[in-house]
Structure formats: structure tokens, C-alpha cells
C-alpha positions as CSV (number, residue, x, y, z in Angstrom):
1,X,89.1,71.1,94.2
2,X,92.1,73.5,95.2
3,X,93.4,73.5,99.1
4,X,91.7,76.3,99.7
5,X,88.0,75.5,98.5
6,X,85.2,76.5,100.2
7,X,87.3,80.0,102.0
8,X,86.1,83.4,100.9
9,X,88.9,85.9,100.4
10,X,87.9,90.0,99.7
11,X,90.7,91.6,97.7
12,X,90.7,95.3,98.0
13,X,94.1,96.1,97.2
14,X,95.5,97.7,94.3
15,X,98.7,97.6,92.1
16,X,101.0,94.5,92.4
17,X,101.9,93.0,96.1
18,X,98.3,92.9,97.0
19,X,96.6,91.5,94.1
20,X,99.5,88.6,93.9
21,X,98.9,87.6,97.4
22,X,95.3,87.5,96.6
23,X,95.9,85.9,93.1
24,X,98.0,82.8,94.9
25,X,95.3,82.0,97.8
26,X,93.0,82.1,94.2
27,X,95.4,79.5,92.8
28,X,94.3,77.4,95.4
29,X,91.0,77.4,94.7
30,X,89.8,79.9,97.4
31,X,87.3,82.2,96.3
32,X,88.2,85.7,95.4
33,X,86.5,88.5,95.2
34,X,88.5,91.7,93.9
35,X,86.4,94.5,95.4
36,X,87.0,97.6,93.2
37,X,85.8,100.6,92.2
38,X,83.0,101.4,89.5
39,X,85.7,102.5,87.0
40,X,88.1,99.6,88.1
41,X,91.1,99.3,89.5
42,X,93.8,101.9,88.1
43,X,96.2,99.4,87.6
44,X,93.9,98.0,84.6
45,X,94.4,101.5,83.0
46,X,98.4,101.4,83.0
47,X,100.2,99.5,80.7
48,X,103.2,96.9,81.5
49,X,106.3,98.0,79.3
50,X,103.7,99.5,77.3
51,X,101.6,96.2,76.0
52,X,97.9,97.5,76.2
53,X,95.3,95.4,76.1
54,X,92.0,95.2,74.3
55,X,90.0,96.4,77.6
56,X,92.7,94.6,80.2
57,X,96.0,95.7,80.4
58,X,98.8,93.2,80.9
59,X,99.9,94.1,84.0
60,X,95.9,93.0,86.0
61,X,95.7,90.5,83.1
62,X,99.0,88.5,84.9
63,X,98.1,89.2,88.4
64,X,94.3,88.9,88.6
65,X,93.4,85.6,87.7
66,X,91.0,83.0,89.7
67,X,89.2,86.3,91.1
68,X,85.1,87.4,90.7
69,X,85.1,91.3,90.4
70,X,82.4,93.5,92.7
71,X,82.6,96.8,91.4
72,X,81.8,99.6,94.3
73,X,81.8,102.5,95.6
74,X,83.5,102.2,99.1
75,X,82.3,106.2,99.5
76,X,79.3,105.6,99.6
77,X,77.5,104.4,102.6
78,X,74.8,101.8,100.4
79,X,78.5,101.0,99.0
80,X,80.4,100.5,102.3
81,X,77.1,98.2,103.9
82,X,77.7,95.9,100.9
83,X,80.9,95.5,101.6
84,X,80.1,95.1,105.6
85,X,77.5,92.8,104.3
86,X,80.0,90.3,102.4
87,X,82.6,90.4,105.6
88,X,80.1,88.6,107.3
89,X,80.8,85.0,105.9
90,X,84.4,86.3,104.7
91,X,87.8,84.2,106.0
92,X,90.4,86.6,104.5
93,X,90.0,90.6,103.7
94,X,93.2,92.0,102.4
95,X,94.1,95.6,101.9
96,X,97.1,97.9,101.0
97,X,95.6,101.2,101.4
98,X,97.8,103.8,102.9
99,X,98.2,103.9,106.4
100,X,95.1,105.7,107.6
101,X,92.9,105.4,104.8
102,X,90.7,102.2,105.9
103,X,90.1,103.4,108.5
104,X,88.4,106.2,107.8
105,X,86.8,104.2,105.4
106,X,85.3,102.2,108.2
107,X,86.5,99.1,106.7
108,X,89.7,99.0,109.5
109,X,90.9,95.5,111.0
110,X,88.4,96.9,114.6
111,X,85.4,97.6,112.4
112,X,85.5,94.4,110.6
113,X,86.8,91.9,113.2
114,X,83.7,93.2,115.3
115,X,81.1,91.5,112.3
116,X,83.1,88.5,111.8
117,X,85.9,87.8,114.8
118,X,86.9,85.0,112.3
119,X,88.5,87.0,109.9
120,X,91.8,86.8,108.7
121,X,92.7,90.5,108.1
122,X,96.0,91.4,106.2
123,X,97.0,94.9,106.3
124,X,99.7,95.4,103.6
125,X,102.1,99.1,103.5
126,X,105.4,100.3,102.3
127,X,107.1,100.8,105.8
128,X,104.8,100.3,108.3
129,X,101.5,100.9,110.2
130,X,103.4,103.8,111.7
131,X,106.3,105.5,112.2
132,X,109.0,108.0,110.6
133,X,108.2,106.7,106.7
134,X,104.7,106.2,107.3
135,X,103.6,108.4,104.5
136,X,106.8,107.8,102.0
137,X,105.5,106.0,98.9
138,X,106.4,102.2,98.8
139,X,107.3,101.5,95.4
140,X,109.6,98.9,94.7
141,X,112.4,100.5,93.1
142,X,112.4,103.0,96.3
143,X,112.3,100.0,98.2
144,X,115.7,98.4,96.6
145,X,117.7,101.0,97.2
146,X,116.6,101.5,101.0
147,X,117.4,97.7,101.3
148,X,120.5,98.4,101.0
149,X,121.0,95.4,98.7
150,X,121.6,97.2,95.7
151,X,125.1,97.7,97.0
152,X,125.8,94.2,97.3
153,X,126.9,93.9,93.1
154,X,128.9,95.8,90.8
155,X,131.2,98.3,90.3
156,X,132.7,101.0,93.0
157,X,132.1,104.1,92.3
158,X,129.2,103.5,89.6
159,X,125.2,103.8,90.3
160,X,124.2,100.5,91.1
161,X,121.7,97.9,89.0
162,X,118.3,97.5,89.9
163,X,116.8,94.2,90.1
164,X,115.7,92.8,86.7
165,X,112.3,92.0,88.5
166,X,110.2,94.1,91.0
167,X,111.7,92.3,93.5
168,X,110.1,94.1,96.3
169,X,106.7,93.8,95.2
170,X,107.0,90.2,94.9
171,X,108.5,89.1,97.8
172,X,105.8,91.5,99.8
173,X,103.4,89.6,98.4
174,X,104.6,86.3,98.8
175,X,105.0,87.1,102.6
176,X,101.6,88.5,102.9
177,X,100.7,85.0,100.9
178,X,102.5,83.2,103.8
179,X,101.0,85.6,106.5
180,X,97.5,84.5,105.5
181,X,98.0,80.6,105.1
182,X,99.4,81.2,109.2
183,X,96.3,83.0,110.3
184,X,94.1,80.5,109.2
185,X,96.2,77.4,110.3
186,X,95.8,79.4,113.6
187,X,91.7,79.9,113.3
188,X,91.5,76.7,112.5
189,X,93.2,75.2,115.9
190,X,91.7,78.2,117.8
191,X,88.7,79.7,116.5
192,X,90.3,83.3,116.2
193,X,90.9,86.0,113.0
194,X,93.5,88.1,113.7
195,X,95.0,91.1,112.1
196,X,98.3,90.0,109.7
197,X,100.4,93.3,109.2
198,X,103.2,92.7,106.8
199,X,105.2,95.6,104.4
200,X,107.5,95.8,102.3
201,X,110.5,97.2,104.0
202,X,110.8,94.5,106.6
203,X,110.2,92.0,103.5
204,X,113.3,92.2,101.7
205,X,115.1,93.3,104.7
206,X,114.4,89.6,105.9
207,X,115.1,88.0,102.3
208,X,119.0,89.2,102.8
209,X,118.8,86.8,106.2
210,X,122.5,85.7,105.1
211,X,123.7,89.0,103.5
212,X,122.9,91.5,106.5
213,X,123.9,88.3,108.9
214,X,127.3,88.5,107.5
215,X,127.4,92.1,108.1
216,X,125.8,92.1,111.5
217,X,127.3,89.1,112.9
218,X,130.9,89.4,111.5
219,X,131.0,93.1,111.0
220,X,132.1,92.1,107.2
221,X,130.9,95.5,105.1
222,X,129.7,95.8,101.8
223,X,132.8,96.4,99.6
224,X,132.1,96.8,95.9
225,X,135.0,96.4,93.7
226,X,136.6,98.2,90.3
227,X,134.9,95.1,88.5
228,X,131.5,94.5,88.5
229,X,131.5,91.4,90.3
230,X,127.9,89.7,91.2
231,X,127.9,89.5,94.6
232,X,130.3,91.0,97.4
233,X,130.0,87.9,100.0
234,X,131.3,86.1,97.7
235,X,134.5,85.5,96.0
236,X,135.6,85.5,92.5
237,X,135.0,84.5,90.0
238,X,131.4,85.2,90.4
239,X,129.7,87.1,87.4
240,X,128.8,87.4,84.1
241,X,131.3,87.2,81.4
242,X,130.9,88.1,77.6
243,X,131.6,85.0,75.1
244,X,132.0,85.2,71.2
245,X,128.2,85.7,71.2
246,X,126.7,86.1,74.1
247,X,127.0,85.6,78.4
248,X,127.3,82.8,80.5
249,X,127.3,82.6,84.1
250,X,130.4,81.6,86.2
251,X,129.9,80.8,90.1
252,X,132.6,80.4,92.3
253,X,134.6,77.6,90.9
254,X,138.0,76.1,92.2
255,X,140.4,78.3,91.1
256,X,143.0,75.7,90.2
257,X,140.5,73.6,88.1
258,X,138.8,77.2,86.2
259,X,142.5,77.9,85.4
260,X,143.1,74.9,83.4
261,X,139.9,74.6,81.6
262,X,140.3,78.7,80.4
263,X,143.8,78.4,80.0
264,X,144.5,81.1,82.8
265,X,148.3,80.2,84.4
266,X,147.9,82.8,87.0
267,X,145.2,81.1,88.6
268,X,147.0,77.2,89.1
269,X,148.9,78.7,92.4
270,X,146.2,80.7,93.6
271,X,143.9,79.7,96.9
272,X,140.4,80.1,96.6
273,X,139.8,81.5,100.2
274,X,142.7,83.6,100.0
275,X,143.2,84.8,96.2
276,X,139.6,84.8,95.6
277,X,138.8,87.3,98.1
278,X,142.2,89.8,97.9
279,X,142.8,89.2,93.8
280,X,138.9,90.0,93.1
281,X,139.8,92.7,90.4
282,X,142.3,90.7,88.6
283,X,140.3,87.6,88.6
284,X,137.6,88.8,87.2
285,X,139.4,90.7,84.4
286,X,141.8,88.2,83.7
287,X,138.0,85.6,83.3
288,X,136.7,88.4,81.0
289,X,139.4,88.2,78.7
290,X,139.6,84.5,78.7
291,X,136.0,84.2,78.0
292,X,135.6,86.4,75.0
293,X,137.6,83.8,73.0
294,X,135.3,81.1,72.2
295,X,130.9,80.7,72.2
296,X,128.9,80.7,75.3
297,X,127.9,77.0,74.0
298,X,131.5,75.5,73.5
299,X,132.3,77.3,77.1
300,X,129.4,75.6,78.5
301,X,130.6,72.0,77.4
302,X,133.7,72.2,78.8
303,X,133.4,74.2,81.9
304,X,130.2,71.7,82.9
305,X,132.5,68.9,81.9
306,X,134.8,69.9,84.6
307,X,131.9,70.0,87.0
308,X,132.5,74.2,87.0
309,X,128.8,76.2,87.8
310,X,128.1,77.8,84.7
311,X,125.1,78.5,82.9
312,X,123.8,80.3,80.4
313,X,122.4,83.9,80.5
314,X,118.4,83.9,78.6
315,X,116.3,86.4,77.6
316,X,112.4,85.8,78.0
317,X,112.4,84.2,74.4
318,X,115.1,81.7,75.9
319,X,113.5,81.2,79.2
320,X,110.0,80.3,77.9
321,X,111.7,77.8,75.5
322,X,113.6,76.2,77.3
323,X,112.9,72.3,78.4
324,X,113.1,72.9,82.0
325,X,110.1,75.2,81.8
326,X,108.2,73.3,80.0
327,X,108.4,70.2,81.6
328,X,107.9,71.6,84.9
329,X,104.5,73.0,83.5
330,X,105.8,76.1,84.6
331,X,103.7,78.6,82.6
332,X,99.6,78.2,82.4
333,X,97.3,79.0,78.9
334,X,94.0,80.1,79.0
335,X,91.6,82.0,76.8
336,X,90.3,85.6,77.7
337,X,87.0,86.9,77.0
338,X,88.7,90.1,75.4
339,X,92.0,89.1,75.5
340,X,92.3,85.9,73.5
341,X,94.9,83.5,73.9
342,X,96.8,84.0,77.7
343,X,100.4,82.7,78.9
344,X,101.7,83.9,81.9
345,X,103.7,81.9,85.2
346,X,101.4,79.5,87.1
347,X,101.6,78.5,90.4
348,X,104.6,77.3,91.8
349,X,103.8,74.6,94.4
350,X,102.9,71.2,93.6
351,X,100.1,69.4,95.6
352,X,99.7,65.9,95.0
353,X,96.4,65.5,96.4
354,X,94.7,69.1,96.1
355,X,96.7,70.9,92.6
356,X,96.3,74.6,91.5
357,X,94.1,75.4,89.0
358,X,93.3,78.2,87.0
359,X,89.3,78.5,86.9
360,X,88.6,82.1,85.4
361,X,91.1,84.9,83.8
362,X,91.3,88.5,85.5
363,X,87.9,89.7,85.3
364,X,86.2,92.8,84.0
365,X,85.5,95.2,86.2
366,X,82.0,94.3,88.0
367,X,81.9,91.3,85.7
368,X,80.6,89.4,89.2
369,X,78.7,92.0,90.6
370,X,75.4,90.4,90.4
371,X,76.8,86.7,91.2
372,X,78.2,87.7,94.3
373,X,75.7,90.1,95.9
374,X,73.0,87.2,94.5
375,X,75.5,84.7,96.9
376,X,75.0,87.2,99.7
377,X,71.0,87.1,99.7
378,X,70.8,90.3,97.5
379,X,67.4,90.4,95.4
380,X,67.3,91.6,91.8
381,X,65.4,94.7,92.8
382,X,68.1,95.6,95.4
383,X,71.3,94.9,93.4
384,X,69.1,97.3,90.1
385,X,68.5,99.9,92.9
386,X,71.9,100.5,93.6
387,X,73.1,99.7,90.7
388,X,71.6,102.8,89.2
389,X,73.0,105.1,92.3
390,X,76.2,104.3,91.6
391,X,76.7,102.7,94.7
392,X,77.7,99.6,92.6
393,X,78.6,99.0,89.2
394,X,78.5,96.1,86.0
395,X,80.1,95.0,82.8
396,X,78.4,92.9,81.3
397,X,80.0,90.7,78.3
């Protein structure tokens, strides 16, 4: 039995930030239902780096899992009292629509909190309930730049390099994740739901706590340099470098000691917080060409043998591979009713009396429709009527 067994949660939001919050309470055994409608959430429809699926795409595939599917149609009023109908006995009901749109849906935080004053209702957006960039879409790359952490790597001058992840969606959804787990602490103690507003611009703004500090606090701006060191708070050498065949990762090692395990003179006289701040350039260039001399495997051995931070610079193929990884359990298997085999990240919080487990794959859409309204006190006769209105809809396997 997962932490959260025995809470209801109603998932009605779309795309990525949403449905990971949802999928995580899941992981802890609360029950999900992804409320969608009768042709299924669009995100089943568009493919992740192109990988289609047999009738689920990769991209709900990975971020679905440990949910029940009701498929209906919010639009319509027989649709809507369902929905009403489940709040009832619900703990959490999440949304992302935009700004404006659940409520006049009817399905707003006042509306619901009024049939069950015990809910736990997370509102997720791109920039805010309100304001200037209320209606601005809140995609994630959007998102980076506006963070202003994109500026905090590389080269003057040149565009800067996206995240290798969609950073913003995931920490959005990890604070919404967090948001929830509060709320219900708070019920707990108190009795009370209460409405959880959390988006993604204040997100990663708050993930740079130390970045935007520095700047705030010390007035220290962001100043790229000519090469494309990793980080601008801090000082070289801090990258990666080419090897014989390959990268590795170098982090901020003592100047002195990096000098005579590359065989760099230069760097024997030079003080870390001194040179390593007002040399960044010729550090970095003088590591490059160092670096390109032997593998990223003889490098390693060494530069680890002089207690340097290095590592090594994987690909997926190396990541899922590698030791760590697997004997942290890091990834989970399953099989898929259309999708065969399954690997994708688990959960990552251990529990040593209540673990995460994963119970069911992403669902069809409307795979649960009949389980779940039969939960709520819905008769067979009901569920067929609207069923063939279109108020609600099925798949059957």
C-alpha cells in the first residue's frame, strides 16, 4: 500500500507539468483518475521526438501511469454533473486550464470547494492567475529564456543553449507535487481544502534561489565569457572539454593540483579565487587544448586519482547502463496492453515503510469509465444512457 492509499485525486490537466504532478501523487498509491475528453487527451496524439505508439504515444505513455481514465465531455451539462458528482468524495482536483477557462466551465476552485470544502484544489498556469502575461503561452522553452537562466552558460555574444530537458515543465510539476502533499498535511491537522496556485514562472525563478541571490544580494551580474564556460558564478575551469574520443566533465578544481596532473605550467602560480575568476578565457582554452591529448577514460583515472571533479559526459544509451542506475532501481518495467514491454524513470523517493509502486500503465482513453462512475453509485442503465449522448465515452480492450 503506497503513502497515499485510500486519497482520490481528479487529474484534468493536459500536456506535461500537470499530468506529472498527478502521475507522482499516483506513485504513491493515491488513486487517479485522469478526467479527459471523449477523444482523449491531445497529448496522446503527439509524438515525443517522433516515437509513435501503437494507440499511446510516448510522451502520455511516460507521464500517465498509476491513473484510471473517465472520458467526458466537460461541455456538456450530463458531462459537467459527473464530474460534480465525483468531487464529492474527491481529496485533490488538479487543473492547468488557461486562466479563465474553469471557470466558465463551472469546475473553478468556488464551485467545487462549495460540494466538498475538503478539497485540495491545485490550479496550475504559465505566469499567473492574473496579471500582464496572463494570456502568453507557458511553454517551457518560452519559460527558459524569461528565466533569465539561459544566460548563466556559454559564450558572449552567441544564442544561448537550452536545457537538455524541459526543465520548466518539470520543476512546475514537482512544485505543484509538493503544493499538494502541503494542502493535505494541512487538512489533515485542520479539516480544511484550500486552493494551491502554483506556475511556472515563479517555479524556476525560485529553483535559481543561489543564482539570482548572488545577483540580488551582491549585485554580481551575469557575465558570459568568449569561452563557453558552464556556469558564470563560478570559476574556471568549469565545463566540458573534448578528449581523444569523447567529453568529460571538469568542476572547479585547485588550480595548482589540475595544472600538474594536465601538465599545464601556467596554472602552478595561479590562485583559484583570483586567477580563476579574471583568467576565465585562458583557462578554459589552455584545459581544451590539454584535454584533447589523451581518452576521456585515461583522463578520468588520473584526474579522480588526484581527487579532481570529473566525470564523464553519457548519452541515454550510457545513462541507462550504467551501474549507478541500476542499482538504485532507478528505472521501472511494465507491460502495456498495446504497448508491450515499458521502461521509463520511476519514482524517486524511497519509503521504507510505504514504497512506490507502479499498479497500471497510462490508460486508454475511457478505459475506467464504467469502474469509476460504478465506484460513484452510477447504474448500468445510467452510465449506457449517457454513454450513447456523448456525454461520456469508452475503450474497451
Amino acid at each position: 500500500m503506497g503513502i497515499l492509499s485510500g486519497y482520490r485525486v481528479l487529474d484534468c490537466s493536459i500536456a506535461m507539468a500537470g499530468p506529472f504532478a498527478a502521475q507522482r501523487l499516483g506513485d504513491l498509491g493515491a488513486d487517479v483518475v485522469k478526467i479527459e475528453p471523449p477523444q482523449g487527451e491531445w497529448q496522446r496524439h503527439v509524438s515525443a521526438g517522433g516515437a509513435q505508439g501503437n494507440r499511446v504515444n510516448v510522451s502520455f505513455l511516460s507521464l500517465n501511469r498509476n491513473k484510471r481514465s473517465l472520458a467526458v465531455d466537460l461541455k456538456s451539462p450530463d458531462g459537467r454533473a459527473v464530474l460534480l458528482e465525483l468531487v464529492k468524495t474527491a481529496d485533490v482536483f488538479l487543473q492547468n486550464y488557461r486562466p479563465g477557462v474553469a471557470r466558465r466551465l463551472g469546475i473553478d476552485y468556488e464551485s467545487l470547494s462549495a460540494i466538498n470544502p475538503r478539497l485540495v484544489y491545485v490550479s496550475m498556469s504559465g505566469y499567473g492567475e492574473d496579471g500582464p502575461y496572463v494570456d502568453w503561452p507557458g511553454q517551457d522553452l518560452i519559460l527558459q529564456g524569461l528565466s533569465g537562466a539561459m544566460l548563466s552558460a556559454g559564450r558572449e555574444g552567441e544564442a544561448p543553449n537550452p536545457a537538455g530537458q524541459y526543465l520548466v515543465d518539470a520543476v512546475t510539476a514537482y512544485t505543484a507535487f509538493e503544493g499538494a502533499l502541503a494542502a493535505l498535511l494541512h487538512r489533515e491537522r485542520t479539516g480544511e481544502g484550500q486552493l494551491v496556485t502554483v506556475n511556472m514562472l515563479d517555479a524556476i525563478t525560485a529553483l535559481q534561489m543561489q543564482e539570482l541571490s548572488v545577483f540580488t544580494v551582491a549585485g554580481k551580474p551575469q557575465a558570459r565569457s568568449a569561452e563557453p564556460h558552464a556556469h558564470v558564478y563560478i570559476r574556471a575551469p568549469y565545463g566540458a572539454f573534448a578528449t581523444s574520443d569523447g567529453f568529460i566533465i571538469v568542476s572547479f578544481p585547485n588550480l595548482k593540483t589540475f595544472g600538474e596532473v594536465i601538465g599545464e605550467p601556467s596554472f602552478l602560480t595561479m590562485e583559484d579565487e583570483v586567477d580563476g575568476w579574471t583568467q576565465r578565457d585562458a583557462i578554459y582554452a589552455r584545459t581544451r587544448e590539454r584535454l584533447k591529448t589523451r581518452t576521456s577514460a585515461e583522463w578520468l583515472a588520473v584526474l579522480r586519482a588526484a581527487g579532481i571533479w570529473c566525470g564523464p559526459v553519457y548519452g541515454y544509451a550510457d545513462l541507462v547502463a550504467d551501474p549507478q542506475i541500476a542499482h538504485n532501481g532507478s528505472f521501472v518495467e511494465y507491460d502495456h496492453p498495446t504497448e508491450g514491454h515499458v521502461k521509463t524513470p520511476g519514482f524517486p523517493i524511497r519509503f521504507s515503510r510505504t514504497p512506490s509502486a507502479v499498479d497500471r500503465g497510462a490508460p486508454l482513453a475511457g478505459q475506467h469509465t464504467r469502474e469509476v462512475l460504478a465506484e460513484a453509485g452510477y447504474d448500468d442503465a445510467t452510465v449506457e444512457a449517457l454513454l450513447a449522448q456523448g456525454a461520456l465515452a469508452e475503450t474497451k480492450l
